[in-house]
N, C-alpha and C positions, 0 to 999 in steps of 0.2 A: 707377122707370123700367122701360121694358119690358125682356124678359129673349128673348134668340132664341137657336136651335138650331139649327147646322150639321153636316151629317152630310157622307160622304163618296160622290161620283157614281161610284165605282168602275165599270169596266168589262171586269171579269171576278171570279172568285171567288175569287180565288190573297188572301194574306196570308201576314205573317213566320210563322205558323205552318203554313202546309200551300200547296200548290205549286194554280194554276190549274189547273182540270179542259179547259178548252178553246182557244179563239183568243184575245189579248190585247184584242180586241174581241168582244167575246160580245154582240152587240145586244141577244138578251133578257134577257139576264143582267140589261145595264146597266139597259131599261126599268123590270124587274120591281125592280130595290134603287131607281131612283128613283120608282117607285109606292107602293113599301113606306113610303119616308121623307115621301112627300107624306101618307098614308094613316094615318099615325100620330103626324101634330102634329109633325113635325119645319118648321121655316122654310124652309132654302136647303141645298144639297148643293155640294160644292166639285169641281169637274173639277181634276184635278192635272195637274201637269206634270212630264213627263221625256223626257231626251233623247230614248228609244230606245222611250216609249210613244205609242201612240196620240193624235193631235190630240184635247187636247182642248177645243179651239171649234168640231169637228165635232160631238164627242160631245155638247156640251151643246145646240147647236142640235137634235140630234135627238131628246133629251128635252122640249126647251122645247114641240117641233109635237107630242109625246103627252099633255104633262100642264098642267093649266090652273093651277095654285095654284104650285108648287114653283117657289122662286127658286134662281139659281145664281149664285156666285162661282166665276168663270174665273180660272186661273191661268195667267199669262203671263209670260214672261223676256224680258228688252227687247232682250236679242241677238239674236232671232228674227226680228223684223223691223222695218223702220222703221217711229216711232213714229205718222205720219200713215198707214200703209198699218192697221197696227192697231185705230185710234182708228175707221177705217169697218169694220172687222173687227166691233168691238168695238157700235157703232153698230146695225150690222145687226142683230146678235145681242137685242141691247136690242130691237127692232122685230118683230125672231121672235118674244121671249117677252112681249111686251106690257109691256114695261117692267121684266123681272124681269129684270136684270143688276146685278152687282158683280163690278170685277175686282182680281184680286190677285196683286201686283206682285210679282215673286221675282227680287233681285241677283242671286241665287246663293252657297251657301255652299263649295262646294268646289271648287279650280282642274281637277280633271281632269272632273267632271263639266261643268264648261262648254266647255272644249275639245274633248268630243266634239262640240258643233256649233259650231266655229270660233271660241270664245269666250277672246283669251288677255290681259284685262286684269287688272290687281291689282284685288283685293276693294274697297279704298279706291276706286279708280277706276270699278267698278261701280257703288257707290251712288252717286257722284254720276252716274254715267249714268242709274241707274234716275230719281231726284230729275228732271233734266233730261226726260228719257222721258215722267214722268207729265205733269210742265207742259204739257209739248204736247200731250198727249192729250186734258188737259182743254181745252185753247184750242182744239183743232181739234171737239172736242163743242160749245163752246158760239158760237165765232165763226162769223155769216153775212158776214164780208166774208174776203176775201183777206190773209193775213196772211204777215211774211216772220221769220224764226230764223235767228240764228246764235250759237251756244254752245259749250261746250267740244265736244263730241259728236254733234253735228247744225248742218247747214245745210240750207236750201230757204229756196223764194222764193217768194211768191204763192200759196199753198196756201188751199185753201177747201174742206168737206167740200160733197157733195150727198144727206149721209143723218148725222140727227142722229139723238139716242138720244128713244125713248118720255119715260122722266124727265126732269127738269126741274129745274132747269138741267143736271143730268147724273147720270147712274150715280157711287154710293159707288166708290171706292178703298182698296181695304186692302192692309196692308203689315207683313212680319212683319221679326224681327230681334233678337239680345241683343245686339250690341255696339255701344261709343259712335258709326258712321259707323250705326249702321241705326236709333238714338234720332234723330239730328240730322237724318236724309233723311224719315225714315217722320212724328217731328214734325212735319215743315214741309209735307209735302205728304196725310198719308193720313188719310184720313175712320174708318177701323178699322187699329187698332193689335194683330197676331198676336204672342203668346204661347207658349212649350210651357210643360207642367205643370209649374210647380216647387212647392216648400215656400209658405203663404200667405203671410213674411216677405220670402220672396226674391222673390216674384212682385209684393209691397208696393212693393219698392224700385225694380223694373223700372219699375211704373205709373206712379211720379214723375220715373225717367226720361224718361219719355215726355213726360211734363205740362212737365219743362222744356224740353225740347226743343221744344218746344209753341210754348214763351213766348221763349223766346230765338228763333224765329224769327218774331215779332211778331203771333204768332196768338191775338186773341181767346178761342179755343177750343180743345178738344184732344181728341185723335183717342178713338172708344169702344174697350174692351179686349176682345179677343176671349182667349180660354184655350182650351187643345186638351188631350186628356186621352184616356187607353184604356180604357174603363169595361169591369170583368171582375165581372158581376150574378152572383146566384145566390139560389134563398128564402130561405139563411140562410145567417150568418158563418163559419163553418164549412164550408162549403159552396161559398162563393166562396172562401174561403183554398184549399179544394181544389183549384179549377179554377185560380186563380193559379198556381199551381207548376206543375200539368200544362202550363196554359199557355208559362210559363216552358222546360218542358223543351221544347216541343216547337220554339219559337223556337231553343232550341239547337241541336236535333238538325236542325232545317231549313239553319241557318247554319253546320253542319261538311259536310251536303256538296250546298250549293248556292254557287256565284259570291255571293261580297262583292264590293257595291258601296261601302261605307263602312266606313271604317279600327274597329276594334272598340278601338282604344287611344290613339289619336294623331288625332283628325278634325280641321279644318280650323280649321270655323266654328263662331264662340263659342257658339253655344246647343246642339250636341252637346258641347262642351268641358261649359258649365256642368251638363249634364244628368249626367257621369259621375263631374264633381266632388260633385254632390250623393247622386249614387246612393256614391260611396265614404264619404259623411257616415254614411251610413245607409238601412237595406234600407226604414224607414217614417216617416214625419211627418203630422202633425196627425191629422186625424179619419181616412184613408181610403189617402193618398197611399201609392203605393208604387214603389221605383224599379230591382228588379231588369229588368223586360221593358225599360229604359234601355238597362241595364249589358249586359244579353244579344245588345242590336243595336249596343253601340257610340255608343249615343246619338244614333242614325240617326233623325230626323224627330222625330212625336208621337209620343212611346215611352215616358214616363211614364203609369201604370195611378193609376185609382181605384177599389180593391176593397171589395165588402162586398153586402149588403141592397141593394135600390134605394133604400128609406130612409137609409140610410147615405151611399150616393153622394149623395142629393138636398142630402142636409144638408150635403155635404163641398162640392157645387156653389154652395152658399148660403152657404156662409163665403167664397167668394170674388168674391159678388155682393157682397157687405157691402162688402169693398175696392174694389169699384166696377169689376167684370167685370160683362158684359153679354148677354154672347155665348160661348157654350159652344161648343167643336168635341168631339163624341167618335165613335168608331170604332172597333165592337167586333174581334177577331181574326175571331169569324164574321159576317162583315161584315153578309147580309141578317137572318139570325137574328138577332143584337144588335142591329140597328138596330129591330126591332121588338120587342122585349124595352125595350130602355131610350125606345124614343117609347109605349110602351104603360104601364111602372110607375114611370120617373122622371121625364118630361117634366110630366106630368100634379103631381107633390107639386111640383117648382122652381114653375110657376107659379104653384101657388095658395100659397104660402108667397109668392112675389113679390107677389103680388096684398093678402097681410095686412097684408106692410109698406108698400104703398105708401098704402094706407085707416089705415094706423096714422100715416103721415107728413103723408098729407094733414089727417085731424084733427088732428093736434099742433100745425100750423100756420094752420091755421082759427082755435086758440084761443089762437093767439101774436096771430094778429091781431089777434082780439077783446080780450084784454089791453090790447094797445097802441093799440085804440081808447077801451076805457075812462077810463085813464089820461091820455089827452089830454083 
């Protein structure tokens, strides 16, 4: 199966390790990291979202009218606006980039970050807003007649879009989440299913999560798996263990005296919870995983690191293609410089190792065929 690469559309220079040098929009900042990521084999860049930063389905529209190839996953929170005024938000932006949109739905994980923009439902009752949210969005992408809703969280009447998306029948939907209300919303409704980096056993268990979630909401299919991860490269092992720790320190010394956004012991929502349960397991697992830059934010976002080689990393991303990950997010600490570090010496080994297996699968099954044509 194919293997894709999502990088981050940051829009300025700042990261948990060292503070932004300019405006929270840094216009060239932002073109030149999505030039870099377009420019070096990466797929798609994710515009993020938070309360207090910069729009970003401005940010991404203004990428899309610079760069001809790079796709982008927008992220959006269904608090923000209704879900018809969105879906032409969303629409448009599919029609700026020629068809290059995917958007990614975020409940939200923690109650005081959603109350900074009027946001005061239980988490429970977020997912199924968000669940309810996407339906419409997709109904108002694909329906040309007038159509009316009424649901737990929305009503309108008569609604009809006058701008559909470039795709067809509509832009993917992805949706992230560890716990049981974000298996059951993101199964039933999301086309990509987000991840953060855990152990390849506990990331095993999520996956089937998902798949029943899948099925218990009578879905033929089930959503592809994306994994998010902090890739910390260096020529040699030794080398990258080195920058690990600097790295690590420097996450600290930025987090004693800059403003905490998230609780460093107690966070909300279960996939920082499970992120600090596992970093207390142990500082590393399997080929590569490491979980101190976790422990150092609290388990804040994609905060699990994959250190080593670029060979190391590739092969640690290839163990969990194997479990049937598809889609990689990474995001170095020096966001432009790592992004072209790892589209330049790890992008390149993931696919052509995907590329062996997939010539290795396809014959094996060519001469299952031919077997079983024999044999008859």
């Amino acid at each position: 199966m194919p293997v894709e690469f999502l990088g981050i559309g940051g829009t300025n220079d700042g990261s948990e390790t060292h503070a932004r040098s300019g405006a929270s929009f840094d216009k060239d900042y932002t073109l030149r990291l999505a030039r870099a990521h377009e420019e070096h084999g990466w797929d798609r860049v994710l515009f993020a979202y938070g309360s207090g930063s910069p729009d970003p389905a401005q940010a991404a529209a203004f990428v899309a009218t610079e760069l001809d190839e790079l796709q982008i996953l927008l992220a959006h929170r269904p608090n923000v606006s209704y879900p018809t005024f969105a879906a032409k938000t969303f629409a448009t932006l599919d029609r700026i980039s020629d068809g290059r949109l995917t958007v990614h739905f975020i409940t939200g994980g923690t109650d005081h970050e959603q109350q900074r923009e009027g946001d005061y439902l239980t988490k429970d009752d977020r997912y199924s807003r968000t669940e309810e949210y996407i339906r419409i969005v997709k109904q108002a992408w694909t329906s040309t007649t007038p159509f009316d809703h009424e649901g737990r969280h929305y009503r309108f009447a008569d609604f009809v879009s006058d701008v559909f998306p470039v795709q067809q029948p509509r832009p993917n939907v992805s949706f992230g989440g560890s716990s049981p209300a974000a298996y059951r919303a993101g199964g039933a409704v999301a086309d990509i299913f987000c991840l953060w980096g855990e152990p390849l056993a506990d990331t095993a268990a999520q996956i089937e999560s998902v798949k029943q979630a899948a099925l218990a909401a009578g879905r033929t299919d089930t959503p592809r798996i994306q994994v998010a991860f902090r890739p910390i490269l260096a020529p040699t092992e030794a080398l990258a263990w080195e920058k690990a720790h600097r790295t690590v320190d420097a996450i600290k010394h930025r987090t004693s005296v800059g403003p905490r956004r998230h609780s460093p012991t107690n966070p909300q929502n279960t996939g920082s919870q499970r992120l600090l349960e596992i970093a207390a397991r142990g500082e590393r697992f399997d080929r590569a995983l490491w979980t101190p830059t976790a422990a150092a934010t609290g388990g804040a976002g994609n905060s699990n690191a994959l250190v080593g080689t670029p060979e190391t990393v590739a092969q640690a991303l290839l163990d969990y293609y194997d479990l049937g990950v598809d889609i990689f997010s990474a995001r170095g600490y020096d966001t432009l410089n790592d992004a072209i570090d790892f589209g330049r010496y790890v992008i390149p080994i993931v696919r052509e190792e995907v590329a062996k297996r997939d010539r290795t699968r396809t014959k094996a099954a060519a001469a299952q065929r031919e077997s079983i044509a024999v044999d008859a």
